[in-house]
PDB file of N, CA, C and O in Angstrom, chain B, residues numbered from 101:
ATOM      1  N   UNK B 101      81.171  69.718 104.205  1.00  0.00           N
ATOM      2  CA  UNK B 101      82.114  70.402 103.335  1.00  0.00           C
ATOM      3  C   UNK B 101      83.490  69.776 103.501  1.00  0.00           C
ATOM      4  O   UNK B 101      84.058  69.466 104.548  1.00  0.00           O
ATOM      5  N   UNK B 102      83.923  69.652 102.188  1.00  0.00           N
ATOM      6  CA  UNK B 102      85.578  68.782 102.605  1.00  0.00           C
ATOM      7  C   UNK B 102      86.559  69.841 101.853  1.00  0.00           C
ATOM      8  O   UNK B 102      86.516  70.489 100.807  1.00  0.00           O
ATOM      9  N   UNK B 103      87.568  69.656 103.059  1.00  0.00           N
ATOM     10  CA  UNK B 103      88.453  70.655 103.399  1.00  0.00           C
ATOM     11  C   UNK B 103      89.462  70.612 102.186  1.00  0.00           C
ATOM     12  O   UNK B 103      89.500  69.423 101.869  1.00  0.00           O
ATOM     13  N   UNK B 104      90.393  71.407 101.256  1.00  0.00           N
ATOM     14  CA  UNK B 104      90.623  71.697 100.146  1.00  0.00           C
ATOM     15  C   UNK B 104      92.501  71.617 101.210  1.00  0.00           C
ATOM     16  O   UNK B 104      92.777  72.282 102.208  1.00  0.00           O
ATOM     17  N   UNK B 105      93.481  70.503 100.437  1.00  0.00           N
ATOM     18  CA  UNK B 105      94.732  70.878 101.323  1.00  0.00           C
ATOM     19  C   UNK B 105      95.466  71.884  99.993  1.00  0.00           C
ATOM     20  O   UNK B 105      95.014  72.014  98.855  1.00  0.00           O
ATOM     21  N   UNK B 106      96.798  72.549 100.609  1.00  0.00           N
ATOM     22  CA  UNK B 106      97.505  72.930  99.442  1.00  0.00           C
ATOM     23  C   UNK B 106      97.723  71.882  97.918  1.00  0.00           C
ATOM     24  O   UNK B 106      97.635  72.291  96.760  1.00  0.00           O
ATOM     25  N   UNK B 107      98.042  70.376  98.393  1.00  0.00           N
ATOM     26  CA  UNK B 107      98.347  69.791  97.725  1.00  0.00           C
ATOM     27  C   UNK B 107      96.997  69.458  96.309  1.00  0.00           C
ATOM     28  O   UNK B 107      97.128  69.011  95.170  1.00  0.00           O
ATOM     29  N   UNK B 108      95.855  69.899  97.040  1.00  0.00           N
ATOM     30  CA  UNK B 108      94.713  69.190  96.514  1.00  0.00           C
ATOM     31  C   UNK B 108      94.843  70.480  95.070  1.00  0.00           C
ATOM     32  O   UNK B 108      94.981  70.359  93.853  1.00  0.00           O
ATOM     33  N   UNK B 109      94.726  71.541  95.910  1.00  0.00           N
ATOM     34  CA  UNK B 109      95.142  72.932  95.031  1.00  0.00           C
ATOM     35  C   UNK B 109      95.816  72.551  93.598  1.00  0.00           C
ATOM     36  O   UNK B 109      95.425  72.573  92.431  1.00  0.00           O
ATOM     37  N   UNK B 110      97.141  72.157  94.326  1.00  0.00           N
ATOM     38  CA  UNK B 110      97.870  71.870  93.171  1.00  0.00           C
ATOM     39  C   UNK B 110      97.659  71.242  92.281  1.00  0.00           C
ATOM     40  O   UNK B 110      97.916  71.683  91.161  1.00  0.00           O
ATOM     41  N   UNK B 111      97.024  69.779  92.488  1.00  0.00           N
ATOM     42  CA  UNK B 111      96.641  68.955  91.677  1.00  0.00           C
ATOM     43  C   UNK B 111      95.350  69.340  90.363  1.00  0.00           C
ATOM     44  O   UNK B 111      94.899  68.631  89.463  1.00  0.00           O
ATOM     45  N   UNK B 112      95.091  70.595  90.714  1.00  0.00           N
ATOM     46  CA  UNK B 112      94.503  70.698  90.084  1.00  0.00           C
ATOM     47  C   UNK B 112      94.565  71.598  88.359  1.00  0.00           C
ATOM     48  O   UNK B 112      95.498  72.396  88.268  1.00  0.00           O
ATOM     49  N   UNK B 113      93.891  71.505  87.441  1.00  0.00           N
ATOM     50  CA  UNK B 113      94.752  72.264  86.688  1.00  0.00           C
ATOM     51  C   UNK B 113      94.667  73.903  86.529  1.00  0.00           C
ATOM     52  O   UNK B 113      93.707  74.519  86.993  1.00  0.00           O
ATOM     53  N   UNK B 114      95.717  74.543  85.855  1.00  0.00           N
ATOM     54  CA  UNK B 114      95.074  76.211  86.380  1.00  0.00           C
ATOM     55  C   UNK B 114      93.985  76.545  85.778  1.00  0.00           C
ATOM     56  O   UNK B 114      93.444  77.394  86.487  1.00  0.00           O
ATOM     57  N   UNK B 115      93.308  76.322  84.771  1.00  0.00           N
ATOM     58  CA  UNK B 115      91.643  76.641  84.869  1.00  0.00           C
ATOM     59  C   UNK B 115      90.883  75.803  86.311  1.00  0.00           C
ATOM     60  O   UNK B 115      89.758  75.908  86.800  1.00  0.00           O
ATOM     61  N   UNK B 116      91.288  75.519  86.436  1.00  0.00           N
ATOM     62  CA  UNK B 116      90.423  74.811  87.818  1.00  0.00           C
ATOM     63  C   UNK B 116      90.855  75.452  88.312  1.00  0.00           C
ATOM     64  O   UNK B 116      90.116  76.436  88.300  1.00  0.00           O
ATOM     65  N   UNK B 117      92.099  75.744  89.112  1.00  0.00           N
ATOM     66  CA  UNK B 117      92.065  77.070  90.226  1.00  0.00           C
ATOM     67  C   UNK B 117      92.133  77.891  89.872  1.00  0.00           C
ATOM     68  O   UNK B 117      92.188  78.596  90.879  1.00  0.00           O
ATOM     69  N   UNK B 118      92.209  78.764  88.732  1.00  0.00           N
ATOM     70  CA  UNK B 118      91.737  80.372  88.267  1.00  0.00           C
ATOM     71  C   UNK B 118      89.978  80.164  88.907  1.00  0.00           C
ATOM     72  O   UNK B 118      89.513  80.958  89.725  1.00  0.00           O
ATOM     73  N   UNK B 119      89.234  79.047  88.393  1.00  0.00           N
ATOM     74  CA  UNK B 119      88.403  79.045  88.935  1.00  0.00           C
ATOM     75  C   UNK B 119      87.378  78.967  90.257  1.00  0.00           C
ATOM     76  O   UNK B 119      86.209  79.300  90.452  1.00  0.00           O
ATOM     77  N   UNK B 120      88.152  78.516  90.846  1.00  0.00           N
ATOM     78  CA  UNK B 120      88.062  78.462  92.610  1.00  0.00           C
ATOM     79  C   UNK B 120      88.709  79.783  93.081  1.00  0.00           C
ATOM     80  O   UNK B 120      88.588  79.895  94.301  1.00  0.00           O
ATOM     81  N   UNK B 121      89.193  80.556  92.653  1.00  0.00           N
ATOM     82  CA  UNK B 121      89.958  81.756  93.303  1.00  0.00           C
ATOM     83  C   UNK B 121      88.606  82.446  92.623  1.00  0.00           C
ATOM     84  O   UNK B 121      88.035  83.215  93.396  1.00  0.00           O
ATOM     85  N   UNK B 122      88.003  82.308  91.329  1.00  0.00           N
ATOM     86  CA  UNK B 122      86.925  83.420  91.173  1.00  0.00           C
ATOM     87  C   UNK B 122      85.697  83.082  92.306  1.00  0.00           C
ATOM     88  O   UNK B 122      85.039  83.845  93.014  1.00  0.00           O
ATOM     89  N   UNK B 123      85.680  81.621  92.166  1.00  0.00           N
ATOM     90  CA  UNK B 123      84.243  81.720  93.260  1.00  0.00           C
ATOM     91  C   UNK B 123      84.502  81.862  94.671  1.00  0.00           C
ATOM     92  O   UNK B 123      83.686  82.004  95.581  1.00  0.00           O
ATOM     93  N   UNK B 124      85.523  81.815  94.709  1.00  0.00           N
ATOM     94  CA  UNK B 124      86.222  82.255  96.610  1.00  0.00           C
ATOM     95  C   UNK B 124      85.651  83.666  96.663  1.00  0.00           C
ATOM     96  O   UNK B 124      84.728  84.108  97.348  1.00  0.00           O
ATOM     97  N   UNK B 125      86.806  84.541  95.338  1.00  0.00           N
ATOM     98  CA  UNK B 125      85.985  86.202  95.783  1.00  0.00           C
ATOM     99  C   UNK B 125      84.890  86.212  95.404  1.00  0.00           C
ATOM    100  O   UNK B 125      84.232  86.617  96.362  1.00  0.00           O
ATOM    101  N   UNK B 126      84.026  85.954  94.315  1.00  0.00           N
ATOM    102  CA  UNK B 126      82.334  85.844  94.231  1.00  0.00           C
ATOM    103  C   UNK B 126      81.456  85.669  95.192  1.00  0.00           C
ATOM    104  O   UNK B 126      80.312  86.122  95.213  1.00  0.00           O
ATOM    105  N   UNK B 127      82.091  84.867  96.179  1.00  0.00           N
ATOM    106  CA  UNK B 127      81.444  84.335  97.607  1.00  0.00           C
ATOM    107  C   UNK B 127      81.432  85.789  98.494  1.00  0.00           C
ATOM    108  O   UNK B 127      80.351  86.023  99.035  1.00  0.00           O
ATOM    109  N   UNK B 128      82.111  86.419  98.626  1.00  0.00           N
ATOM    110  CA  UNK B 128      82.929  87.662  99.574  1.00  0.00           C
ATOM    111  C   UNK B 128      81.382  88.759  99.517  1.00  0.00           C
ATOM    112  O   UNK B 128      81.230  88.938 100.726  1.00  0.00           O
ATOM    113  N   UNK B 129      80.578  89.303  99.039  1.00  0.00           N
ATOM    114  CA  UNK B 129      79.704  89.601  98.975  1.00  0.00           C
ATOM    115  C   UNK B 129      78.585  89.266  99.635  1.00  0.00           C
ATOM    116  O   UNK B 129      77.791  90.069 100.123  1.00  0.00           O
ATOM    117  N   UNK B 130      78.487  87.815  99.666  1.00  0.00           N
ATOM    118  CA  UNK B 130      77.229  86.797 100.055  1.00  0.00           C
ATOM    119  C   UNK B 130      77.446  87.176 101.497  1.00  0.00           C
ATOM    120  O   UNK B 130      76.472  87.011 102.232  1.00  0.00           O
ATOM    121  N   UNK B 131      78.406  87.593 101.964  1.00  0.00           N
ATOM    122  CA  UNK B 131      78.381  87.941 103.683  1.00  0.00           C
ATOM    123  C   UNK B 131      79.236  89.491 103.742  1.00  0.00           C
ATOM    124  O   UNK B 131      80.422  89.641 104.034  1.00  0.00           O
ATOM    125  N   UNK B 132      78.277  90.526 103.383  1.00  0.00           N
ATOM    126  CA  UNK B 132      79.137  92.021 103.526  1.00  0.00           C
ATOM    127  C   UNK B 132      79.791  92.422 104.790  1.00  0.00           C
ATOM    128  O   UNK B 132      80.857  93.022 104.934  1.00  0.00           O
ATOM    129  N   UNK B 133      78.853  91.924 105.798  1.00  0.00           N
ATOM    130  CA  UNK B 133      79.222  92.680 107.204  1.00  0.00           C
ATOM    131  C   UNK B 133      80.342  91.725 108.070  1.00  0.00           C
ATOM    132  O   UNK B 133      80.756  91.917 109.213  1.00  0.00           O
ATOM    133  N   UNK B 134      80.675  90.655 107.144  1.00  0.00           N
ATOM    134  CA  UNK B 134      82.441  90.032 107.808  1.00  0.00           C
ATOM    135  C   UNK B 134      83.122  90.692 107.425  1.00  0.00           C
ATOM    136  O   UNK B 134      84.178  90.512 108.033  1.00  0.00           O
ATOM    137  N   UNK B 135      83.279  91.870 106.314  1.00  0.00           N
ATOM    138  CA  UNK B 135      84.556  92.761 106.431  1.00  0.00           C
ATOM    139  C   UNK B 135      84.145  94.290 106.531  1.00  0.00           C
ATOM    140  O   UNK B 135      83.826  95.151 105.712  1.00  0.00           O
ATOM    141  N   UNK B 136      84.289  94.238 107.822  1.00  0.00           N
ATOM    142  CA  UNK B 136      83.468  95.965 107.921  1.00  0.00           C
ATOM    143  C   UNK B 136      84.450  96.793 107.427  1.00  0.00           C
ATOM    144  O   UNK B 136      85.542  96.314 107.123  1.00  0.00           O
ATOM    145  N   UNK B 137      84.189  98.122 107.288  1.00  0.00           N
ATOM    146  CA  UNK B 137      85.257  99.006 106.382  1.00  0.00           C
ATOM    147  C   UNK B 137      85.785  99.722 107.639  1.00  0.00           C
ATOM    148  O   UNK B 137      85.291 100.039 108.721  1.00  0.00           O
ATOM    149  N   UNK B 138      86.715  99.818 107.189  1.00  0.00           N
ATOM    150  CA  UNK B 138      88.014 101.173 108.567  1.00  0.00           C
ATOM    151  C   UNK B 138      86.986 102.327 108.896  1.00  0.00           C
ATOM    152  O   UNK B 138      85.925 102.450 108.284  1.00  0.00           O
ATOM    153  N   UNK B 139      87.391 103.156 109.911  1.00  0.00           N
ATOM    154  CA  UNK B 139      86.828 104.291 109.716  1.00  0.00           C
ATOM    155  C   UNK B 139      87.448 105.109 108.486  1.00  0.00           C
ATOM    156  O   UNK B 139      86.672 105.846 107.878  1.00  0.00           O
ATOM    157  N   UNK B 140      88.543 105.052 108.144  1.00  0.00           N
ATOM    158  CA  UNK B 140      89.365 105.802 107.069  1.00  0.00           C
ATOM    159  C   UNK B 140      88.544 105.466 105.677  1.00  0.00           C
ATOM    160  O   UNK B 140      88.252 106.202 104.734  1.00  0.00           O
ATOM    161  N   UNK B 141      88.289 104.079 105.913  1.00  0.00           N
ATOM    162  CA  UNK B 141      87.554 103.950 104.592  1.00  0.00           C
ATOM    163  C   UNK B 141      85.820 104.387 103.998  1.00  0.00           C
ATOM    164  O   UNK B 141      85.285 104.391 102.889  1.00  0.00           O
ATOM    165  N   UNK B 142      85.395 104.697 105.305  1.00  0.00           N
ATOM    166  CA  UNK B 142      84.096 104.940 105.497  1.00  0.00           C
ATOM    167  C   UNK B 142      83.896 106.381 105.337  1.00  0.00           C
ATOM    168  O   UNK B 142      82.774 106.765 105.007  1.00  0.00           O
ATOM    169  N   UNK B 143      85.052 107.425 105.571  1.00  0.00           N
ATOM    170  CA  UNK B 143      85.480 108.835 105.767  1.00  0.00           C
ATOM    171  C   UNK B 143      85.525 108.812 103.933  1.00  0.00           C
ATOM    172  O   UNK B 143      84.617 109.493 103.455  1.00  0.00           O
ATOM    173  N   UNK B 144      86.271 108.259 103.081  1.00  0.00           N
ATOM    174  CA  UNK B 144      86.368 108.404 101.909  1.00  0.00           C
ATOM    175  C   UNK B 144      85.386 108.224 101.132  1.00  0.00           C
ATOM    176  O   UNK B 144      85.040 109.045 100.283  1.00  0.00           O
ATOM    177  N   UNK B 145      84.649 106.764 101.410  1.00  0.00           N
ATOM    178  CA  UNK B 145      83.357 106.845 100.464  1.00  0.00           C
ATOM    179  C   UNK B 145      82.155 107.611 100.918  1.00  0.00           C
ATOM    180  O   UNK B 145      81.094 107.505 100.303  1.00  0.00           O
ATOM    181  N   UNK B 146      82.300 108.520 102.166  1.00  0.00           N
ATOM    182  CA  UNK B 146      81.448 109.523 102.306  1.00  0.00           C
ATOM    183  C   UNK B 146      81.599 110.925 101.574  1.00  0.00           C
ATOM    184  O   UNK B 146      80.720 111.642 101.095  1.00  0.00           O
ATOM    185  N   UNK B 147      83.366 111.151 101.646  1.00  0.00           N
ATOM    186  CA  UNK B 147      83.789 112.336 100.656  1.00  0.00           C
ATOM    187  C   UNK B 147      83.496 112.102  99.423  1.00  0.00           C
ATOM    188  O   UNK B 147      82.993 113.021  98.777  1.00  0.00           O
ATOM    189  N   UNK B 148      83.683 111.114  98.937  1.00  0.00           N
ATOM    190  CA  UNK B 148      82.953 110.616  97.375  1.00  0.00           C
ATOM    191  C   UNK B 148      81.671 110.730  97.030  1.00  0.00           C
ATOM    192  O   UNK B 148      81.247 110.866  95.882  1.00  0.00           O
ATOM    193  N   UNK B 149      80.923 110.663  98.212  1.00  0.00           N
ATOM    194  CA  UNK B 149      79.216 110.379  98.052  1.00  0.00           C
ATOM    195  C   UNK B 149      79.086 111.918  97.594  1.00  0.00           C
ATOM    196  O   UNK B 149      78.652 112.380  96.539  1.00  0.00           O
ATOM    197  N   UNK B 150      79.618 112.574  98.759  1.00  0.00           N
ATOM    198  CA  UNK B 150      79.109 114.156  99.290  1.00  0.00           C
ATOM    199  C   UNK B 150      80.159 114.879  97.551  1.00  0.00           C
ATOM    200  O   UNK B 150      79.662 115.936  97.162  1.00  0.00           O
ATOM    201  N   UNK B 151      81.176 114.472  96.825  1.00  0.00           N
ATOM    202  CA  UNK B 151      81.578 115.137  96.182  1.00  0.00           C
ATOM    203  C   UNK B 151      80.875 114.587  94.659  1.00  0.00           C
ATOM    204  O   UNK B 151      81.381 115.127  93.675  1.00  0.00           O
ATOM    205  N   UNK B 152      80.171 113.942  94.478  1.00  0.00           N
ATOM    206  CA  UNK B 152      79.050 113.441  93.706  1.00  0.00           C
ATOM    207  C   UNK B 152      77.884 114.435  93.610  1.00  0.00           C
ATOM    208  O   UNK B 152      77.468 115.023  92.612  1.00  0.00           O
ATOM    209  N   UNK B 153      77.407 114.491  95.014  1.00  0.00           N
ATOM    210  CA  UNK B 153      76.236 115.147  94.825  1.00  0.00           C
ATOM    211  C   UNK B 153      76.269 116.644  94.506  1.00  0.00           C
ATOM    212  O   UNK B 153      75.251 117.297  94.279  1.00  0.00           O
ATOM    213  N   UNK B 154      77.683 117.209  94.504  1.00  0.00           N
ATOM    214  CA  UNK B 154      77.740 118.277  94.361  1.00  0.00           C
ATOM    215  C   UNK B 154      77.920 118.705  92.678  1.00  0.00           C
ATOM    216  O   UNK B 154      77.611 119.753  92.110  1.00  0.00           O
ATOM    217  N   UNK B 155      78.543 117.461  92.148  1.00  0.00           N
ATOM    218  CA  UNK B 155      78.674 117.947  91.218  1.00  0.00           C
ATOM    219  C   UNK B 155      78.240 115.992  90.754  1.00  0.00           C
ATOM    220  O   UNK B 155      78.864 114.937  90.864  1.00  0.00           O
ATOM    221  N   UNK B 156      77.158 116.297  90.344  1.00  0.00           N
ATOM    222  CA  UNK B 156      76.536 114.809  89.925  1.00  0.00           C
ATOM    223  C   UNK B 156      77.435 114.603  88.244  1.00  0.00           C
ATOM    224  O   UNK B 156      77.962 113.549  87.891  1.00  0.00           O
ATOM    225  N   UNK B 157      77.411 115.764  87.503  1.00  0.00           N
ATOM    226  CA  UNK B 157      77.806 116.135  86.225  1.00  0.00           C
ATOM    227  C   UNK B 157      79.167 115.381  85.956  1.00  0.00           C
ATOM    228  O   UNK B 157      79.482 114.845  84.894  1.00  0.00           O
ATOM    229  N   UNK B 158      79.677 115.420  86.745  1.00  0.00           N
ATOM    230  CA  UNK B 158      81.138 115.512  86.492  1.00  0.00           C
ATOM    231  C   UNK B 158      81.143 114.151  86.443  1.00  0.00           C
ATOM    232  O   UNK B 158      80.120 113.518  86.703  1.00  0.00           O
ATOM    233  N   UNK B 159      82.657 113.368  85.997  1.00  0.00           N
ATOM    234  CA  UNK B 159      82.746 111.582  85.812  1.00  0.00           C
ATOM    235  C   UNK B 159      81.793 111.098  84.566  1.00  0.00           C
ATOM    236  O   UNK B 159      80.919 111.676  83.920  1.00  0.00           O
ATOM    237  N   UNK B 160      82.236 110.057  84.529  1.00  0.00           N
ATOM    238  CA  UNK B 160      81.528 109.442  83.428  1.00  0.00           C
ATOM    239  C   UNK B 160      80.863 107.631  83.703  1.00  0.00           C
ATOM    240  O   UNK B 160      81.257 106.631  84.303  1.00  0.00           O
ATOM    241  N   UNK B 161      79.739 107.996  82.906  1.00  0.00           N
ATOM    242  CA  UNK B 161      79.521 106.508  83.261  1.00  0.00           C
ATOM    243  C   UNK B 161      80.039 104.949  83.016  1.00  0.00           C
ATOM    244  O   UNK B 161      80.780 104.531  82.126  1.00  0.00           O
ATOM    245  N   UNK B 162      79.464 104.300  83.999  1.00  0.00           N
ATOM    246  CA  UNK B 162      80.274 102.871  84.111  1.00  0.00           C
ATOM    247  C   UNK B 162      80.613 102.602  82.308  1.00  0.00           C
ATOM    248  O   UNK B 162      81.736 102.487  81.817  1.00  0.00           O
ATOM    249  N   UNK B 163      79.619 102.564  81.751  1.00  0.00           N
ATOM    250  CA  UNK B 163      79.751 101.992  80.220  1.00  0.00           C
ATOM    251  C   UNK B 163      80.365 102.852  79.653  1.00  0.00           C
ATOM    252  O   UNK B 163      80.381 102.457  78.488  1.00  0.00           O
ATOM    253  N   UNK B 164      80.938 103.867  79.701  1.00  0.00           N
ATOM    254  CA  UNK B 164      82.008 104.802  78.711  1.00  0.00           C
ATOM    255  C   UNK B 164      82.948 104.262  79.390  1.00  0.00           C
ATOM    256  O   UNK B 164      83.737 103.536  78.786  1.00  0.00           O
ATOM    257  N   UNK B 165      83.070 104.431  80.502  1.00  0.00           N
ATOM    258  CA  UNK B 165      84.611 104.437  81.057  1.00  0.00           C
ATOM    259  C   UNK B 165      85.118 102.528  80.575  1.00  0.00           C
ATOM    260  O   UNK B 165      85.990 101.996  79.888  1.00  0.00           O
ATOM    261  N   UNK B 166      83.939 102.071  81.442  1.00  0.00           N
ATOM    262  CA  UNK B 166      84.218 100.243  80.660  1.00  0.00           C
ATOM    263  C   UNK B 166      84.873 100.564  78.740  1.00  0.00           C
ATOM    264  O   UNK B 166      85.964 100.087  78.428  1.00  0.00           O
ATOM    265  N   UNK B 167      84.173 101.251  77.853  1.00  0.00           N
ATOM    266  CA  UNK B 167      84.221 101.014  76.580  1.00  0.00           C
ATOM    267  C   UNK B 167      85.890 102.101  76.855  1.00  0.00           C
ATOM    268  O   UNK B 167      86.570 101.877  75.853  1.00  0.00           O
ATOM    269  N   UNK B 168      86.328 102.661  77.385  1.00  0.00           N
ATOM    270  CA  UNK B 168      87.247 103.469  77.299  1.00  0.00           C
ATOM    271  C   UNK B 168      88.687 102.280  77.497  1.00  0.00           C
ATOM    272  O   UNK B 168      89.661 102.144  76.757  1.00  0.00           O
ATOM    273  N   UNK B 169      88.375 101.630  78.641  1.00  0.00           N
ATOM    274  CA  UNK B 169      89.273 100.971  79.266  1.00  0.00           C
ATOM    275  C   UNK B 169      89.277  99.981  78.103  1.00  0.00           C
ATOM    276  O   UNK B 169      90.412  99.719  77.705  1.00  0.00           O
ATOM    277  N   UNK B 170      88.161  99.298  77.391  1.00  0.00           N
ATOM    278  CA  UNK B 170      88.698  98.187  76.180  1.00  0.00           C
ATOM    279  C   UNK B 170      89.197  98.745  75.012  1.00  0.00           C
ATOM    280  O   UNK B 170      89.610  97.962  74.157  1.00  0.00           O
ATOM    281  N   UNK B 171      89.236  99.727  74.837  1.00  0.00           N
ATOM    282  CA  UNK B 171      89.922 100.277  73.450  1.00  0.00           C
ATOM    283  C   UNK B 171      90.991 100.410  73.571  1.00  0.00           C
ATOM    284  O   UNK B 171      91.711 100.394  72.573  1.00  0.00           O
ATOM    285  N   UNK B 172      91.585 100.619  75.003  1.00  0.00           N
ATOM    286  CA  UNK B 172      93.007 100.623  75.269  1.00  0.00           C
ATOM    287  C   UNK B 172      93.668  99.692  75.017  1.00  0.00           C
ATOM    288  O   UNK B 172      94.841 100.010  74.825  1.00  0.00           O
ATOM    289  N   UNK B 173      93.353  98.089  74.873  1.00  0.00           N
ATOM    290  CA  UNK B 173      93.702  96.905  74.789  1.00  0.00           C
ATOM    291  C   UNK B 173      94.279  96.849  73.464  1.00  0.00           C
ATOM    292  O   UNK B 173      94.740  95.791  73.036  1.00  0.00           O
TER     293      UNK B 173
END
């Protein structure tokens, strides 16, 4: 693997590094357990889980809320 300097960065044009910044975070997944979550953060998506199941009803799904958020545009 060859090492990427700032300068190399630069040289490049910004679709080329818009694009290397997407597959940098795209990569971030491929290894979950290098960023373990806080306890604070683990406390919240448990209150979320547990306030889900109580009321599964409530919220809306990914594809409304997605179609909600593009109409705003």
């Amino acid at each position: 693997m060859s090492i990427l300097t700032k300068t190399d960065i630069l040289n490049l044009s910004i679709s080329e590094r818009i694009q290397l910044a997407e597959d940098i975070w795209d990569s971030i997944p491929e290894v979950p357990d290098s960023l373990p979550l806080t306890e604070d953060e683990k406390a919240e998506l448990d209150r979320r889980l547990d306030a889900y199941h109580n009321n599964s009803n409530e919220g809306s799904p990914w594809d409304i809320v997605r179609e909600r958020i593009s109409n705003r545009a």
